[in-house]
C-alpha positions as CSV (number, residue, x, y, z in Angstrom):
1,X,3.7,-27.0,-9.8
2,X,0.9,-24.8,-10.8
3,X,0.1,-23.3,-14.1
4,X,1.3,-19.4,-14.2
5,X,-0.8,-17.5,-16.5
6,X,1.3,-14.6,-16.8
7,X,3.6,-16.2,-19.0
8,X,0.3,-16.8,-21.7
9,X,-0.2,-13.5,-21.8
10,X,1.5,-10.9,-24.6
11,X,0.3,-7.0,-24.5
12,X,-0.4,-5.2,-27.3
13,X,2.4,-2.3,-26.9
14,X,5.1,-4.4,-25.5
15,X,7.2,-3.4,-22.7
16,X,6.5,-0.3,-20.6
17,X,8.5,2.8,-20.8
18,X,9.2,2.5,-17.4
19,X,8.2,-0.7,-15.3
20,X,6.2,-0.6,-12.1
21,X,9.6,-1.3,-10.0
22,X,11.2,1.0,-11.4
23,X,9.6,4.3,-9.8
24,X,10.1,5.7,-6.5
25,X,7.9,8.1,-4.3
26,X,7.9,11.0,-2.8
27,X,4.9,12.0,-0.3
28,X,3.6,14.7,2.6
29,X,1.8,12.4,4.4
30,X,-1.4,14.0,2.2
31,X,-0.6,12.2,-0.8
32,X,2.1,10.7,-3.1
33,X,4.1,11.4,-6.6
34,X,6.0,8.0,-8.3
35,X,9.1,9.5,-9.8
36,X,10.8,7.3,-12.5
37,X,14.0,6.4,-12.6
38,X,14.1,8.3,-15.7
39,X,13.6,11.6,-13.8
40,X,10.0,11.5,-14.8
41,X,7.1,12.4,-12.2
42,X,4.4,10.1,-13.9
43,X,1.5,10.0,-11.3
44,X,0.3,12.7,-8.7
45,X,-3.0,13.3,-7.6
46,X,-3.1,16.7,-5.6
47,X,-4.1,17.8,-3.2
48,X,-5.3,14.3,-1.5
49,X,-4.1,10.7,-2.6
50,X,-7.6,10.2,-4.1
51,X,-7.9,13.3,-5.7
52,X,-7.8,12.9,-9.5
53,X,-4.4,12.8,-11.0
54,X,-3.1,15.9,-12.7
55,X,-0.3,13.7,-14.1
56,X,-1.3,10.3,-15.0
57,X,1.5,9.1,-17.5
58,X,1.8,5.5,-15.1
59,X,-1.7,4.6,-16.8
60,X,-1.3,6.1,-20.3
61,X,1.5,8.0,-22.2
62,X,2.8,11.5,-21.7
63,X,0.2,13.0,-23.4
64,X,-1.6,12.4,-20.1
65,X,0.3,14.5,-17.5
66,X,4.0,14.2,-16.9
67,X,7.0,16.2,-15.1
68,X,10.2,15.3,-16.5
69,X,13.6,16.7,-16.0
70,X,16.3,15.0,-17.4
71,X,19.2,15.4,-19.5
72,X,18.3,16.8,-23.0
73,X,18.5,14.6,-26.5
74,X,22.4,14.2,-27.5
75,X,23.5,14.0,-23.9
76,X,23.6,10.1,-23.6
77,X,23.5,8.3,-19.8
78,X,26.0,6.1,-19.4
79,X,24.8,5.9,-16.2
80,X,22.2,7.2,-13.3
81,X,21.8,5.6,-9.9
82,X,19.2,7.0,-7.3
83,X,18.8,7.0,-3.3
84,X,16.8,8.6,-0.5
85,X,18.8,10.4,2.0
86,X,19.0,8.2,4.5
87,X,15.8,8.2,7.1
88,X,13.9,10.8,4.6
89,X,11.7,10.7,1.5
90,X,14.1,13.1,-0.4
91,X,15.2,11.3,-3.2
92,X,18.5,11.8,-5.3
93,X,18.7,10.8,-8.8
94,X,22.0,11.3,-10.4
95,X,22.7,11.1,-14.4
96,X,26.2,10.5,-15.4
97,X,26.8,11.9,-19.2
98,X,29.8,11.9,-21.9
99,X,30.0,15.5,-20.7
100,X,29.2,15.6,-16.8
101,X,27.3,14.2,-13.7
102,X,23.8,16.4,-12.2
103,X,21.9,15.3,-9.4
104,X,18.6,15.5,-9.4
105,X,16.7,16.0,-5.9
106,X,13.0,15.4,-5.5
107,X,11.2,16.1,-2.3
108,X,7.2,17.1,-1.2
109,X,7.3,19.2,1.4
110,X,5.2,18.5,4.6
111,X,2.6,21.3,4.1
112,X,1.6,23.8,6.1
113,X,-1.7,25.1,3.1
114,X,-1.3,24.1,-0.1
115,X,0.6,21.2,-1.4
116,X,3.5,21.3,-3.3
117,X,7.0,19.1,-5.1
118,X,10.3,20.7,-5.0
119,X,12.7,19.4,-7.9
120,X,16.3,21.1,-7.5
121,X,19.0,20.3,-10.5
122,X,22.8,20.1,-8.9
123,X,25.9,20.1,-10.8
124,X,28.0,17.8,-9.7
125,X,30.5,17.6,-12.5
126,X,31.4,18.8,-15.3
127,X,28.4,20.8,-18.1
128,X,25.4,19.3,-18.7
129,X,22.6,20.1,-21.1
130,X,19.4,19.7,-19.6
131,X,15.3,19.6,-20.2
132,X,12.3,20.0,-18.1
133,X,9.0,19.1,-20.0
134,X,5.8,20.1,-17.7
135,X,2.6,18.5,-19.0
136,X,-0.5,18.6,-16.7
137,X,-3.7,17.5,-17.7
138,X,-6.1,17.1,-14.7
139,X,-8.8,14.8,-14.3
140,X,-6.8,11.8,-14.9
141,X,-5.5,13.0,-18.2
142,X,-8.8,14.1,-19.9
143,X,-8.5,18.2,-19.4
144,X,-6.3,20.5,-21.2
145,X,-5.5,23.8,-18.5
146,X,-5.3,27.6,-19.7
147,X,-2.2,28.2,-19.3
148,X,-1.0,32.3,-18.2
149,X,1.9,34.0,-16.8
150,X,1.6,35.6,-13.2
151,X,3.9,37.7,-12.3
152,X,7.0,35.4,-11.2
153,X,5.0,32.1,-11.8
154,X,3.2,30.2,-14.5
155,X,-0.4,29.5,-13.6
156,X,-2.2,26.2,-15.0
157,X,-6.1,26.2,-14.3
158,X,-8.9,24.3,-15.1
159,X,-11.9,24.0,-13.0
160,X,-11.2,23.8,-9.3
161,X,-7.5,23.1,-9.5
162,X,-4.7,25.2,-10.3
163,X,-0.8,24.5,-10.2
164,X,1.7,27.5,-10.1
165,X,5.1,27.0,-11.3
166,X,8.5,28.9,-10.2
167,X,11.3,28.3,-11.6
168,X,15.2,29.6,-11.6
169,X,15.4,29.2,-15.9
170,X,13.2,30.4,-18.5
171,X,10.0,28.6,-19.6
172,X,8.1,28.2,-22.7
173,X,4.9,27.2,-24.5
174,X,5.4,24.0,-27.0
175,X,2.7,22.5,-28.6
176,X,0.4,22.4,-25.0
177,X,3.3,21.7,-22.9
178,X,5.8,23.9,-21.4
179,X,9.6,23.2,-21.6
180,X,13.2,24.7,-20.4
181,X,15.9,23.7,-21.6
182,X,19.1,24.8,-19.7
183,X,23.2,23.7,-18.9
184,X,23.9,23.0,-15.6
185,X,27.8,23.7,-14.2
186,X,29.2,21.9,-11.8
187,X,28.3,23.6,-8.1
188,X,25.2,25.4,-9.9
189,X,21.5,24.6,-9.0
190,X,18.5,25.1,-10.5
191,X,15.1,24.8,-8.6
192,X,11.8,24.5,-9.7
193,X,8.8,24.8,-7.7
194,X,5.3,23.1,-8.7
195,X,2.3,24.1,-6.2
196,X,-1.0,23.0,-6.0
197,X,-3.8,25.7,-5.1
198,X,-7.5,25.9,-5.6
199,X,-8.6,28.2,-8.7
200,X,-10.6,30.5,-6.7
201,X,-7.4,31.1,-4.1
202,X,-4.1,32.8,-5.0
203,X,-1.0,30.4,-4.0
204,X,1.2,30.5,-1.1
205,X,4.2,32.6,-1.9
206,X,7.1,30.0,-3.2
207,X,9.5,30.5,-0.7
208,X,13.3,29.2,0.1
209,X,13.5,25.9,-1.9
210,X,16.5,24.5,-0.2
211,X,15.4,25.4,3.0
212,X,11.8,23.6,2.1
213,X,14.2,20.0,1.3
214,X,16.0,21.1,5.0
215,X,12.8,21.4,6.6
216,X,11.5,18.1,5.2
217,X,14.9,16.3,5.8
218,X,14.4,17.3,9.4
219,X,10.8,16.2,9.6
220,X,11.4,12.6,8.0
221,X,14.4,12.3,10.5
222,X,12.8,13.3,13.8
223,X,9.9,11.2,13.2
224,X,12.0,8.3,12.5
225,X,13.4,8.7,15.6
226,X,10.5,7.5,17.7
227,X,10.8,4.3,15.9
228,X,11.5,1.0,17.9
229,X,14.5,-0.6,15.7
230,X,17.5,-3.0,16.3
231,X,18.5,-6.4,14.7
232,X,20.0,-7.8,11.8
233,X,17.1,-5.6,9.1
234,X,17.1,-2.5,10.8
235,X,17.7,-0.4,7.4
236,X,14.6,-2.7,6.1
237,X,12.6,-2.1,8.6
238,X,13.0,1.8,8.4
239,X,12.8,2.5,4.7
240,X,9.0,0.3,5.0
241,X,8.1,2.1,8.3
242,X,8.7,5.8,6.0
243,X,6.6,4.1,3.4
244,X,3.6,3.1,5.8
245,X,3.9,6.7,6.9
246,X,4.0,8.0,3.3
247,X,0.7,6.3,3.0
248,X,-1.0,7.7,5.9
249,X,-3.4,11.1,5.2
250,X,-2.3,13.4,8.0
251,X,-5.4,15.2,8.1
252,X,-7.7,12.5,9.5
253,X,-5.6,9.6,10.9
254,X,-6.8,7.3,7.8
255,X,-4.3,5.1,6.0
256,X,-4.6,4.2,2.4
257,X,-3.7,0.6,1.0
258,X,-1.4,1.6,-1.7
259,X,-1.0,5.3,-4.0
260,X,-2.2,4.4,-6.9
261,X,-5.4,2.9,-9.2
262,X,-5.6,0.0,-11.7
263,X,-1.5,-1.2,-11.9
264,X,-2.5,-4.9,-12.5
265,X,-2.4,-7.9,-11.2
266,X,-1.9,-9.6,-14.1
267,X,-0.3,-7.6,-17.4
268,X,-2.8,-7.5,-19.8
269,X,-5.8,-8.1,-17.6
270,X,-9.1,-6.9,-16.1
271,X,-8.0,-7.2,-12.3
272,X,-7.1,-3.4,-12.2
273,X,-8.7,-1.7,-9.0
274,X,-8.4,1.6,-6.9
275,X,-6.3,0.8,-3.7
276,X,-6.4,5.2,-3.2
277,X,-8.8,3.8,0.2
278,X,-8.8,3.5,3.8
279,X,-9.6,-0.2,3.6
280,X,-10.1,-2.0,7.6
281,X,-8.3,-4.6,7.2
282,X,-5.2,-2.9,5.6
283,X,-5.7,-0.4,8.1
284,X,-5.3,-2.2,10.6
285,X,-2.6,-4.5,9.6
286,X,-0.6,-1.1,9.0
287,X,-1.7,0.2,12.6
288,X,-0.4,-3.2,14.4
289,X,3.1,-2.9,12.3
290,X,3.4,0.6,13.2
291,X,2.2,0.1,16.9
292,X,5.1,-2.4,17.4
293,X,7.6,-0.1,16.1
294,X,6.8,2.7,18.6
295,X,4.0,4.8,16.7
296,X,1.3,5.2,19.0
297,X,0.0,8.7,17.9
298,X,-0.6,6.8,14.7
299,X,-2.4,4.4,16.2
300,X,-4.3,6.9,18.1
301,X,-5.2,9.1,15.2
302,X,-6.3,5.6,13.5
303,X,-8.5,4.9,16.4
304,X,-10.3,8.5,16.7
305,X,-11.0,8.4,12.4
306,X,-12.2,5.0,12.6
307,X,-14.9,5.7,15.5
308,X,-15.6,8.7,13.2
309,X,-15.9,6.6,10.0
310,X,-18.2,3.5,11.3
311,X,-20.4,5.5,13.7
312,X,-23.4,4.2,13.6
313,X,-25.5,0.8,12.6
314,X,-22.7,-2.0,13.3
315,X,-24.3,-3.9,10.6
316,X,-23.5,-1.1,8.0
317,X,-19.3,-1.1,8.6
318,X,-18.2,-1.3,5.7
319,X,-14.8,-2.5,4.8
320,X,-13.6,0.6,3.2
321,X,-14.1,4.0,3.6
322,X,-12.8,7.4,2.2
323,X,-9.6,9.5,3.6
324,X,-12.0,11.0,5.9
325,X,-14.5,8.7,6.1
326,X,-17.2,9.1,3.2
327,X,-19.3,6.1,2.6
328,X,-19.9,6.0,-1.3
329,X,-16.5,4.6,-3.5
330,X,-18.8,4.6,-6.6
331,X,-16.3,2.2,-8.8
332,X,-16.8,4.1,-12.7
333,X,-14.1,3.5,-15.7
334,X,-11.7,6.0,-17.2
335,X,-12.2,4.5,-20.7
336,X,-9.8,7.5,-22.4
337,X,-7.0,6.0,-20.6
338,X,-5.2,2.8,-21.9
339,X,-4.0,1.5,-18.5
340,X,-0.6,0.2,-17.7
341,X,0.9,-1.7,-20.4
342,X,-2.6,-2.0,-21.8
343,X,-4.6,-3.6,-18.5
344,X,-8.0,-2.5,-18.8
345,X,-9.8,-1.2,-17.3
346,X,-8.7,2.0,-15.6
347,X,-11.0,2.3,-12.6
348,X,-11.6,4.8,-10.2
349,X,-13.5,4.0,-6.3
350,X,-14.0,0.3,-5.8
351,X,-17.4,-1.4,-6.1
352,X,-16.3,-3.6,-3.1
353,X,-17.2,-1.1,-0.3
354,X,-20.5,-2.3,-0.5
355,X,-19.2,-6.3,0.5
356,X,-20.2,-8.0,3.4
357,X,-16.5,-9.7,4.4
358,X,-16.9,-11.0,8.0
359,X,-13.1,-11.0,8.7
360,X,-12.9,-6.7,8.9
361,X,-14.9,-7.6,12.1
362,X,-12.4,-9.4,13.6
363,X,-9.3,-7.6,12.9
364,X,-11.1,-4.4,14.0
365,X,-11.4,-6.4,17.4
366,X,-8.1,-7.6,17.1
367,X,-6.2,-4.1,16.4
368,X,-8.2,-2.3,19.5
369,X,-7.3,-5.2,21.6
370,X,-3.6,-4.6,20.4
371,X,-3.8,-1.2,21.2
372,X,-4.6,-1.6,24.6
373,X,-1.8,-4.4,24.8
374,X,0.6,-1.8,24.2
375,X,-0.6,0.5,26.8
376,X,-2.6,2.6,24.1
377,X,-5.5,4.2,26.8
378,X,-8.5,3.6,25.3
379,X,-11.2,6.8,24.4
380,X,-14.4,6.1,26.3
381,X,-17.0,5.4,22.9
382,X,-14.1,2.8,21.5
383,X,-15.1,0.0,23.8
384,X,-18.9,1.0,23.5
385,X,-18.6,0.3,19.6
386,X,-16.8,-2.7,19.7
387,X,-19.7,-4.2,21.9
388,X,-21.7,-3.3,19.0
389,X,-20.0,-5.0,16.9
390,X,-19.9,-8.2,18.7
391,X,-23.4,-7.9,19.2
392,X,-23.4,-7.7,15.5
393,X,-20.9,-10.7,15.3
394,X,-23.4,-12.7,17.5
395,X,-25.6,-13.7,14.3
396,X,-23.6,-12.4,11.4
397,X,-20.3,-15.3,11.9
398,X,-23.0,-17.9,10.7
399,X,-23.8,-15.9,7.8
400,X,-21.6,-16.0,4.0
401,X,-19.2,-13.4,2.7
402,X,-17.1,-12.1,0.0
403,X,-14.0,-13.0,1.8
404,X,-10.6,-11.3,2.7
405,X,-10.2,-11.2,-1.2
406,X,-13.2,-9.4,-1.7
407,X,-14.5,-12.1,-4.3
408,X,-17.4,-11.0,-7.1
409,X,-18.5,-14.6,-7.1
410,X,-21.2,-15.3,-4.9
411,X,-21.2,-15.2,-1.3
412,X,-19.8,-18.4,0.6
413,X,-18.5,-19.6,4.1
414,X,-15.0,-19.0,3.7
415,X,-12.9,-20.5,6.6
416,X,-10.6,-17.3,7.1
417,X,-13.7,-15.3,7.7
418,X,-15.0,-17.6,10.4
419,X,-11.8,-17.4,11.5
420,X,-11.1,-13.9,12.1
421,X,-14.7,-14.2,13.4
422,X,-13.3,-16.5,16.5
423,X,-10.9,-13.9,16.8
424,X,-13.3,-11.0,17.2
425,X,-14.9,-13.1,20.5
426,X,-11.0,-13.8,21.8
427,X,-10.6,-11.0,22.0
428,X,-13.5,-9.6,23.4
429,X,-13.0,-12.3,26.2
430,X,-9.3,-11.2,26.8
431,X,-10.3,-7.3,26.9
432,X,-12.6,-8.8,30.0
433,X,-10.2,-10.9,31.7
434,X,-7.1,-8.8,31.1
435,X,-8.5,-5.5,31.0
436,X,-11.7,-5.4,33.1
437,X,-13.5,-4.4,30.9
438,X,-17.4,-5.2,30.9
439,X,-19.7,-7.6,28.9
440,X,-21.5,-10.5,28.6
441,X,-18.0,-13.0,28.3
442,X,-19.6,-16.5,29.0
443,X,-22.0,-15.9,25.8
444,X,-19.0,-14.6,24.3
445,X,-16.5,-17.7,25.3
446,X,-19.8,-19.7,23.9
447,X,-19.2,-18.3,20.6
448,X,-15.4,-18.7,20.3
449,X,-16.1,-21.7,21.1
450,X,-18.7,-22.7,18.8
451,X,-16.7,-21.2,16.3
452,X,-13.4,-23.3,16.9
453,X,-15.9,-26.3,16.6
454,X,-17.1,-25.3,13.3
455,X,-14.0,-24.6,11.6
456,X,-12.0,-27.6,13.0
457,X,-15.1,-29.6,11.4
458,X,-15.9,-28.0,8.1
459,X,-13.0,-25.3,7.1
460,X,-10.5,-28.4,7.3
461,X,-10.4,-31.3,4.7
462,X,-9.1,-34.4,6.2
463,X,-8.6,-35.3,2.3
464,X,-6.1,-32.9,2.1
465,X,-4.9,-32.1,5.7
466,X,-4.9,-28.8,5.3
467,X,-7.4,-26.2,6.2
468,X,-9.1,-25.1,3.0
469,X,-10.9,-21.8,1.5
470,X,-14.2,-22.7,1.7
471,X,-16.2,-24.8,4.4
472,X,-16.6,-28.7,2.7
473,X,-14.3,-27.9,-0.1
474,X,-10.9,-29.2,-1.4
475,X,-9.1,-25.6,-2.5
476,X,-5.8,-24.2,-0.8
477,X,-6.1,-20.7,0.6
478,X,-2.8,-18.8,1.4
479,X,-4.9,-16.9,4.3
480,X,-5.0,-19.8,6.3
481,X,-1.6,-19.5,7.3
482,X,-3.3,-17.4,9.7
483,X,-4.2,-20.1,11.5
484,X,-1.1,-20.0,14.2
485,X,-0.5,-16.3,13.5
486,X,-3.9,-15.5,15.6
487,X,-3.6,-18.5,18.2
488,X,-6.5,-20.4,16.8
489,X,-3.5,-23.0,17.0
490,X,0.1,-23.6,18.0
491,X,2.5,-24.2,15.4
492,X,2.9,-27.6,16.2
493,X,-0.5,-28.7,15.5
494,X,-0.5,-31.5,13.0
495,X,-3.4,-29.3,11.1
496,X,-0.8,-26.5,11.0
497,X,2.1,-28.5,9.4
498,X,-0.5,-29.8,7.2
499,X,-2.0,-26.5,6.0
500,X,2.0,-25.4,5.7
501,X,2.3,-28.8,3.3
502,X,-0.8,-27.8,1.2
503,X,0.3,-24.5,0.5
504,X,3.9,-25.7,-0.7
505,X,2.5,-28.2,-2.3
506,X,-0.2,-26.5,-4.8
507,X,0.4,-22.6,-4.1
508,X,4.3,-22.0,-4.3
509,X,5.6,-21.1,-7.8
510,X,9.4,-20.2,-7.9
511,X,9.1,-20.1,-4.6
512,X,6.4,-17.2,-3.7
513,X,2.8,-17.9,-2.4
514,X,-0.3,-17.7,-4.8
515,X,-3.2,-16.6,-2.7
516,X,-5.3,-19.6,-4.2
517,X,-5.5,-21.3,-8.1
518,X,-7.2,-18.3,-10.0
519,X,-7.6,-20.7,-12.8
520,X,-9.6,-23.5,-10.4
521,X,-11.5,-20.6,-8.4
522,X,-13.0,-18.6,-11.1
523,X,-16.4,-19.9,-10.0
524,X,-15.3,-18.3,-6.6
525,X,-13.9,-14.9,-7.1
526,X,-16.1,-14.3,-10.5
527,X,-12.9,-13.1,-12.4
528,X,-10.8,-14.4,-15.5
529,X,-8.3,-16.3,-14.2
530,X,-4.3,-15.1,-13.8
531,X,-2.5,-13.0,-11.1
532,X,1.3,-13.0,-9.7
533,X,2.0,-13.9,-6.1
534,X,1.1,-12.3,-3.7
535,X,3.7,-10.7,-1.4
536,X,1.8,-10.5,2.2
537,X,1.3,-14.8,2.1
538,X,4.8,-15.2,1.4
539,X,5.8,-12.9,4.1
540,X,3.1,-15.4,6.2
541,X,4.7,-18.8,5.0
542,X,8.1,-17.2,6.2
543,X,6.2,-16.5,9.6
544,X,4.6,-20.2,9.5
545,X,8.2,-21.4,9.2
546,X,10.0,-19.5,12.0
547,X,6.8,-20.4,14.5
548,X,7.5,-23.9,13.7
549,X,11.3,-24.2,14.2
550,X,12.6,-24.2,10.5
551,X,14.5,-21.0,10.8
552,X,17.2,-21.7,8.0
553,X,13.7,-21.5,5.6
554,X,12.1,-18.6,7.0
555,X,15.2,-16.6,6.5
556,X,15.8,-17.9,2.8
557,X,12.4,-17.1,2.0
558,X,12.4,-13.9,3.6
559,X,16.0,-12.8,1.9
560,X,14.3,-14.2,-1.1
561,X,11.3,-11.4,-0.9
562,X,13.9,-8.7,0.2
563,X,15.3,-9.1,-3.3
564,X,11.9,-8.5,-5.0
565,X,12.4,-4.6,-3.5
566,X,13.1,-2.3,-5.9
567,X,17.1,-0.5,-5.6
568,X,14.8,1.8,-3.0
569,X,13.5,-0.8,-0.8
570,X,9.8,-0.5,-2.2
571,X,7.3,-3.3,-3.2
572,X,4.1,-3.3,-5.1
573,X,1.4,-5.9,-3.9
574,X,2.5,-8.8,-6.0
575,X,5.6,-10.3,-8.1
576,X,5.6,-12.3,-11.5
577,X,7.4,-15.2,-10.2
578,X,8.9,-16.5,-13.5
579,X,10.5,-12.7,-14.6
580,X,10.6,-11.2,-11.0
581,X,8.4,-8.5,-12.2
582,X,6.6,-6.4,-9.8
583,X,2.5,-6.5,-10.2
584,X,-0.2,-5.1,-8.8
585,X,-0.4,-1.4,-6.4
586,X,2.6,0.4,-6.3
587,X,3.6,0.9,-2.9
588,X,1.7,-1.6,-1.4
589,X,1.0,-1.2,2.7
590,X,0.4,-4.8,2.9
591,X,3.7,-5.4,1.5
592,X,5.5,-3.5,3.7
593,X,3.7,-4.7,7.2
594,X,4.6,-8.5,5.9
595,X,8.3,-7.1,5.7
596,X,8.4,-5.3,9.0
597,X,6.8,-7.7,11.1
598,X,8.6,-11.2,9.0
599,X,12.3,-8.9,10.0
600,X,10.6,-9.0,13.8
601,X,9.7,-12.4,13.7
602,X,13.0,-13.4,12.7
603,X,15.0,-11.2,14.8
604,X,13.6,-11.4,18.0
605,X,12.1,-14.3,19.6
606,X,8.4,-13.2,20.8
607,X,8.0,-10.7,17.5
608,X,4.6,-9.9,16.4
609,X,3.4,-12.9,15.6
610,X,4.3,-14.4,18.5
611,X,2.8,-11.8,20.6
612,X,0.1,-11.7,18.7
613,X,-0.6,-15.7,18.4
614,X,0.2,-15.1,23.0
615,X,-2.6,-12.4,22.9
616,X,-5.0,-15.4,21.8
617,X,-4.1,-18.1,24.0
């Protein structure tokens, strides 16, 4: 078994106030808010998810933007449990007391203007004393608001933004803060009403809060009716399909990786980075899932930003872009805040939008090719820029990258990249021979083919029978379980079980996949080593294992990573395998693909893997 270097690490300040598993989210489709168990609203950036935070507690302490409501000092929990309503992003948190039970009901309202969170205190039992503290600080914490009083609302303001308050109880000033304290009776309700504005505009009026959480129950619900769902996980599926459309920004069709910036992979460490972008290859891992569960006007809005975003020079595409498409993610540090449990730095943008990685190429490819697989028409410049690309493709595949995990080593020939490379010209040959569509397929098929060569040759290590990270090395890569998932080749290819072997053998800790050995790649990803496991490849060993015929392990590993869900069926991008802590981006899209599409796989024969391994016969 590997070395884990998350138990070598202590933190500075210990524990966090409230771990990464334990929040939940609420969302409008525009952006997201994590709520605490603890009744605490700890992260929000308004009005877009990479807006800067106006409460950025998850990174810091209070002191740098928080919405709490919760029972006041003296009323002890003896207990609180929490839920969504069922198909919805509402969430109910309920505190039990010596003296009484309140629920506490969070929602965001799909927005018609400006963006807004609707927190509504029920009394459920009984009298209990209660206490909202409002702290906002924009910027990511560093700017204290002027604060006034307008007409029925409180008005915070700084800058460009603004928030408005309404609320049913009395507020106060305290020491840059603003608190109510109030007693709740059983059948009462009080409703607060925080709303996002710009500084030069006047808010939308506030409006009926209960019929806000009615209209947004009802818009959860009908959407989730669309969605393709039966088997044994059908609950599982659904909670992950409202998260991938949580993460999806309305506006322009582009779907962020995960909600939030710099939760680590590693507590304590450096490998903090801003997931608040429309990566390709996350994108389009989300689009497939969604796809296969009945979303095509997802995948459609996907398609029409994506043409938008990479219009021009093929060589250019970059593998990330802004929620509506903007080319510079300058990566700069928010040295004021401490990070999460003291993982520095905080970052903002990501200095890996400049990387060349060769495998956003192919999944691009891949995902158009799905599209029109599941009967997705396709608009008339798609096909135009994915001859470009191949074009592109023609010269680049020979060339080094970065890699799927976007290293800050030097460039190198990393198998999955070739790979996903082949794919790219599979495709393209199937679009021709399936589709009619028109291009030059015999130089094409000579490139797959080529390609197939190459990596049989020098991305697999007879050494080790296993396919391996780099071309002539000896290292394990968990992406190369993606050999059988594309159809590069079947499952029962003695270089498949072999590959499966490898990765048991020198990447499973407790039973979840490491992408590689941080502490023997350094040279390779330029980083200190350390990281948890990373949820995606151990959704893909589960795959590898129901493609092959061991069924009785795919479904033990796969109840395995259900249990690493939070009580509200979230998961961040990676677990601590030796204290089942959650690490990494908090909620992860990744994450919740490699759910949706490992429940497929194991309830249906010809799931999306197999269909997708069929499409590259």
């Amino acid at each position: 078994m590997p070395p884990f270097w998350m138990d070598m690490v202590k933190t500075e300040t210990g524990a966090p106030l409230v771990r990464i598993e334990d929040y939940g989210i609420i969302g409008d489709t525009q952006t997201v808010a994590l709520v605490g168990r603890n009744g605490s609203i700890d992260w929000l950036c308004f009005p877009r998810f990479d807006s800067a935070a106006c409460f950025a507690a998850l990174l810091g302490k209070e002191e740098h933007g928080c919405w709490k409501i919760a029972p006041a000092e003296g009323e002890k929990i003896t207990a609180s449990r929490r839920a969504y309503r069922d198909g919805t992003l509402i969430l109910e948190t309920e505190f039990e007391t010596a003296s009484g039970c309140v629920r506490l009901v969070d929602a965001m309202p799909i927005r018609e203007r400006d963006a807004d969170i609707v927190r509504i205190v029920e009394g459920v039992r009984g009298t209990v004393r209660m206490k909202m503290l409002l702290i906002v600080r924009f910027d990511y914490g560093s700017i204290v608001p002027w604060t006034r009083r307008v007409d029925d609302r409180l008005e915070a303001v700084a800058g460009p933004d603004a928030l408005s308050l309404w609320s049913d109880v009395a507020t106060h000033g305290e020491g840059l803060t603003t608190v109510a304290e109030f007693e709740i009776k059983e059948g009462e309700s009080v409703a607060f009403d925080l709303l996002w504005h710009a500084s030069h505009q006047p808010p939308d009026r506030r409006g009926d809060t209960q019929k806000k959480i009615a209209e947004t129950e009802r818009w959860w619900r009908d959407w989730l009716a669309d969605a393709k769902c039966d088997g044994e996980w059908c609950k599982e599926i659904e909670r992950s399909l409202v998260t991938l459309k949580a993460l999806t920004y309305a506006p322009t069709g582009g779907i962020v990786a995960a909600a939030t910036t710099s939760l680590p992979e590693f507590i304590g460490g450096v490998r903090n980075w801003d997931y608040r972008l429309c990566w390709l290859r996350d994108a389009t891992f989300t689009l497939y899932t969604l796809m296969q569960g009945g979303h095509t006007s997802e995948a459609k809005d996907w398609r029409d930003w994506l043409l938008r975003a990479v219009a021009g020079d093929p060589g250019k595409l970059q593998i990330m872009y802004g929620l509506a498409g903007e080319r510079r993610l300058e990566e700069y540090e928010l040295p004021w805040l401490p990070g999460y449990e003291n993982s520095k730095p905080v970052r903002v943008g990501n200095a890996a939008y400049s990387q060349f990685q060769l495998d956003v190429y192919g999944e691009v490819i891949d995902s158009m090719h799905q599209a029109r697989c599941t009967g997705i028409n396709s608009a008339p410049q798609s096909w135009a820029m994915e001859r470009a690309i191949l074009q592109f493709l023609e010269t680049a595949w020979k060339e080094p990258d970065e890699g799927i995990w976007e290293v800050r080593g030097p460039r190198r020939h990393f198998t999955h990249s070739k790979l996903m490379a082949w794919v790219a010209f599979d495709r393209a040959v199937r679009a021709v021979e399936q589709f009619g569509m028109e291009g030059p397929v015999e130089r094409w098929k000579e490139h797959r083919d080529a390609l197939h060569l190459e990596i049989c040759e020098r991305g697999y290590s007879k050494a080790k029978q296993s396919f391996v990270q780099v071309y002539d090395g000896d290292a394990i890569d968990a992406s190369l379980l993606m050999v059988p998932l594309v159809g590069f080749l079947p499952p029962e290819d003695a270089r498949v079980r072999g590959t499966i072997a490898a990765v048991e053998r020198e990447l499973l800790v407790e039973g979840y996949v490491l992408r590689y050995l941080s502490e023997q790649c350094s040279h390779v990803d330029g980083l200190p080593p350390g990281e948890g496991a990373f949820l995606l490849c151990s959704f893909w060993l589960a795959d590898n294992y129901a493609m092959c015929g061991r069924m009785d392990e795919a479904r033990a590993l796969f109840e395995k990573l259900l249990k690493v869900r939070n009580d509200l069926g979230l998961l961040a991008e990676q677990v601590d395998p030796r204290s089942g802590r959650m690490l990494g981006n908090f909620p992860q899209a990744f994450s919740h693909v490699g759910l949706i599409n490992t429940a497929r796989n194991l309830s249906q024969e010809g799931g999306p893997a197999h269909q997708r391994r069929k499409a590259g016969k």
